[in-house]
C-alpha positions as CSV (number, residue, x, y, z in Angstrom):
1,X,-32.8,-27.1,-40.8
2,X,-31.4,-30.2,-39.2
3,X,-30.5,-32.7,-41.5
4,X,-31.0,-36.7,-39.8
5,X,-28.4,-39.5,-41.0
6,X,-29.5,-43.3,-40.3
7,X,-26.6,-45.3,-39.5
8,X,-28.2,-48.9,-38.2
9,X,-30.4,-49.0,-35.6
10,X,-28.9,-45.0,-34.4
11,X,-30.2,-42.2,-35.8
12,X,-27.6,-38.8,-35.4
13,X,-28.6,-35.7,-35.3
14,X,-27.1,-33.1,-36.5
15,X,-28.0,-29.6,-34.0
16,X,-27.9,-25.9,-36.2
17,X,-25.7,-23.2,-34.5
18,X,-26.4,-21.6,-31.4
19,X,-27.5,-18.1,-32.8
20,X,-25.4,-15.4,-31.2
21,X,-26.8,-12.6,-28.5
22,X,-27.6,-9.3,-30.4
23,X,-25.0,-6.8,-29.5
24,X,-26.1,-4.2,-27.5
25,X,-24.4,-0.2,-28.1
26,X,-22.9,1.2,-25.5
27,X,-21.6,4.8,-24.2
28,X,-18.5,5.8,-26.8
29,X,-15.6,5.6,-24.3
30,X,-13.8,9.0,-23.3
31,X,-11.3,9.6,-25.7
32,X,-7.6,9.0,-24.5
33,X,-5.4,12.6,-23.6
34,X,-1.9,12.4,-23.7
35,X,-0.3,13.2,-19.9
36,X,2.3,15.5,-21.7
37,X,0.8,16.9,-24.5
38,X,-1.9,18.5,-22.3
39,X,-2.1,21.9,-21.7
40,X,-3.6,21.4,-18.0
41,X,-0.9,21.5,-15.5
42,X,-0.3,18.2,-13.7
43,X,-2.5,17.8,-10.3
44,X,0.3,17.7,-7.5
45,X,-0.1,15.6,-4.4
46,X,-0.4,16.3,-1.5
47,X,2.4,15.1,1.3
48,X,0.1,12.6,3.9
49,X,2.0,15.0,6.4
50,X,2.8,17.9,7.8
51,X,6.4,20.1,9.0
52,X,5.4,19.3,12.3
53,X,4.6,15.5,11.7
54,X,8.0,15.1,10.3
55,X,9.8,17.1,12.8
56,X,8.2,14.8,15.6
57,X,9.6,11.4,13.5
58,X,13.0,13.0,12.5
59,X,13.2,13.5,16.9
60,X,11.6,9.9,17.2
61,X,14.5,8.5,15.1
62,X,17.0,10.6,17.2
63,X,15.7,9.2,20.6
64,X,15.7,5.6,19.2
65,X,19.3,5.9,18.4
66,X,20.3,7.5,21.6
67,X,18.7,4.4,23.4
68,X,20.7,1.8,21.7
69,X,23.7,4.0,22.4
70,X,22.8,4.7,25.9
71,X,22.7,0.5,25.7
72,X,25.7,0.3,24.1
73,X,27.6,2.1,27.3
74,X,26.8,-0.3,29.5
75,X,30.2,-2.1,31.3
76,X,28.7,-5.1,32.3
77,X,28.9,-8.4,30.9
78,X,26.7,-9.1,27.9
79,X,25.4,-5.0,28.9
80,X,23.5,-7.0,32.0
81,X,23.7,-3.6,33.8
82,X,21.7,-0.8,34.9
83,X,22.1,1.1,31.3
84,X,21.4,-2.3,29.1
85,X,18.2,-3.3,31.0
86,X,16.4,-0.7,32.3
87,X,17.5,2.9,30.8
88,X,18.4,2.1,27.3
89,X,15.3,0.6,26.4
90,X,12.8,2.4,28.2
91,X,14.5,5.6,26.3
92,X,14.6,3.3,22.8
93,X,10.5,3.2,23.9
94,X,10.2,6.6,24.4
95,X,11.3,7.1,20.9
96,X,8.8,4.9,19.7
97,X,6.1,6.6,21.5
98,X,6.7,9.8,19.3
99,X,6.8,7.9,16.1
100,X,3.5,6.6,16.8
101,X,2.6,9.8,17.7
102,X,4.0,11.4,15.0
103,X,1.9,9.0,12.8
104,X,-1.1,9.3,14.2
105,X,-0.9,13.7,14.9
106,X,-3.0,15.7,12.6
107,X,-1.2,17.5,10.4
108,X,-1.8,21.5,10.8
109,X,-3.0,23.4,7.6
């Protein structure tokens, strides 16, 4: 019970304890298995892509390279010529083209 004090013309209260929630049981939790000391062979990914996915970016990467050195052949000053402006890059876009295609190909199973 609450117990009153009088202290002048105040009067204190004293409140009891808020009484805790009950505590509800739940599910026992699965039990914890060791990653190596299981018998079950480990589950192996998957790669997100196939031989031919990979081929397709490993010639992406080849024709990006060859653009920047097709760029890089260019004579004129500050490679203002015909190789620097115009061939280089659209060959350095070409090779983009097939890394977004290689991204977005399905991979054959």
């Amino acid at each position: 019970m609450a117990k009153d004090k009088q202290l002048g013309s105040t009067t204190l209260v004293r409140e009891e304890p808020a009484k805790k929630a009950p505590v509800v049981a739940t599910a026992a939790p699965k039990p914890l298995t060791s990653r190596f000391g299981s018998s079950e062979p480990a589950p192996t990914a998957a790669l997100p892509f196939g031989r031919r996915n990979y081929m397709i970016m490993l010639a992406g990467i080849g024709v990006i390279l060859l653009g920047f050195f097709i760029m890089s052949l260019d004579k004129e000053e500050f490679g203002f010529g015909f190789l620097g402006l115009t061939l280089g890059p659209l060959v350095v876009f070409s090779g983009f083209v097939l890394e977004f295609f290689a991204i977005l190909a399905r991979p054959r199973s």
